[in-house]
C-alpha positions, 0 to 999 in steps of 0.5 A: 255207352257213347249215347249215355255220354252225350245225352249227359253232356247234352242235360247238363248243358241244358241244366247250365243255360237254365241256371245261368237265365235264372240268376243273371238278369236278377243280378246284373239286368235289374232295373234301377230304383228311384226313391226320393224323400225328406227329412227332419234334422237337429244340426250341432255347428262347430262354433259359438255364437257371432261375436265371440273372441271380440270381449272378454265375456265371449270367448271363442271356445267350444261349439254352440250352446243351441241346435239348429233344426232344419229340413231338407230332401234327398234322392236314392238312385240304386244302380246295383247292389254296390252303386248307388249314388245318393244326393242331398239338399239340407236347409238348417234354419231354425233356432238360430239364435244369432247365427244368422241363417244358419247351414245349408248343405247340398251334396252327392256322393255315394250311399253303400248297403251294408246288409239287407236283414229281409225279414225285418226288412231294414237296410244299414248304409254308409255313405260318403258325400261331397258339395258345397256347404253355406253360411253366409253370416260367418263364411266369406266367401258365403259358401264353401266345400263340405264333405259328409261322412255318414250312415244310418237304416232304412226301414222298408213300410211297403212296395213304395215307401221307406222310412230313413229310421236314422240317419248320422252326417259328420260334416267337414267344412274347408274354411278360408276365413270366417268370423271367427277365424277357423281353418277347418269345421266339424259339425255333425247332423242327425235326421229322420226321413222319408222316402217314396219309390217312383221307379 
């Protein structure tokens, strides 16, 4: 009886310290990702175009009329299931129509998976970015803080490319002064993407 107790202690012993080599290093000892990317965008600024509020027939109500298109890169580096920080430069440059150059925006910040659905192998995320947002024809200083709240899906194409299916950013930029005068603004941005794993 006493052998029978100790050959059970010592199987399940042994069953225990397979288990734990098997689950541990896929959980906590994976290897980071790398994946970098670029994107296409259509940006809503939050107000009008230069020179309204100096006569009656502009008034400074509303947002913009136009879109503004841009382009811009990203970089995803996976740490963990729950660490991944994410960064972003964003050039939004075209289509202006008289707001001078536009809204860059650079920011970092981290990107959150919600859920991977495997079988159709895409991601939803949500993230949260901070950095630094610029437009210098109504910004004085030029640039300024911006914050990004966000989220979207990848879709995985392959071992090595991801395609940002959709991906949404409500912008919140901390004014000093501006022309016109605004304390705070809101624009929101829609991109579509795509990345590449380097590692």
């Amino acid at each position: 009886m006493k052998r029978l107790l100790v050959g059970l202690f010592a199987l399940s012993f042994a069953t225990c310290a397979s288990l734990h080599a098997q689950v541990v290093p896929a959980g906590i000892n994976a290897k980071p990702q790398l994946q970098v990317g670029v994107l296409g965008s259509a940006l809503q600024p939050d107000f009008p175009a230069l020179g309204c509020g100096f006569t009656p027939t502009s008034p400074c109500i509303g947002t913009s009329p136009n879109r503004i298109y841009g382009v811009g890169t990203y970089a995803d580096l996976r740490l963990s299931r729950w660490i991944q920080p994410e960064f972003e430069a964003r050039w939004s440059e075209f289509n202006t129509q008289g707001l001078a150059n536009g809204e860059d925006t650079y920011l970092g910040g981290l990107r959150v998976p919600i859920h991977v659905f495997h079988k159709m192998h895409a991601t939803p995320y949500g993230k949260f970015l901070i950095g630094w947002g610029s437009a210098s024809g109504f910004l004085h200083p030029p640039t300024t803080l911006a914050m990004a709240y966000g989220g979207g899906i990848d879709l995985r194409l392959t071992r090595r490319f991801t395609l940002r299916a959709f991906d949404f950013e409500y912008q919140q930029w901390r004014v000093k002064d501006s022309v016109p005068p605004y304390n705070t603004l809101f624009p929101y941005e829609g991109s579509v993407g795509l990345s590449y794993r380097i590692f």
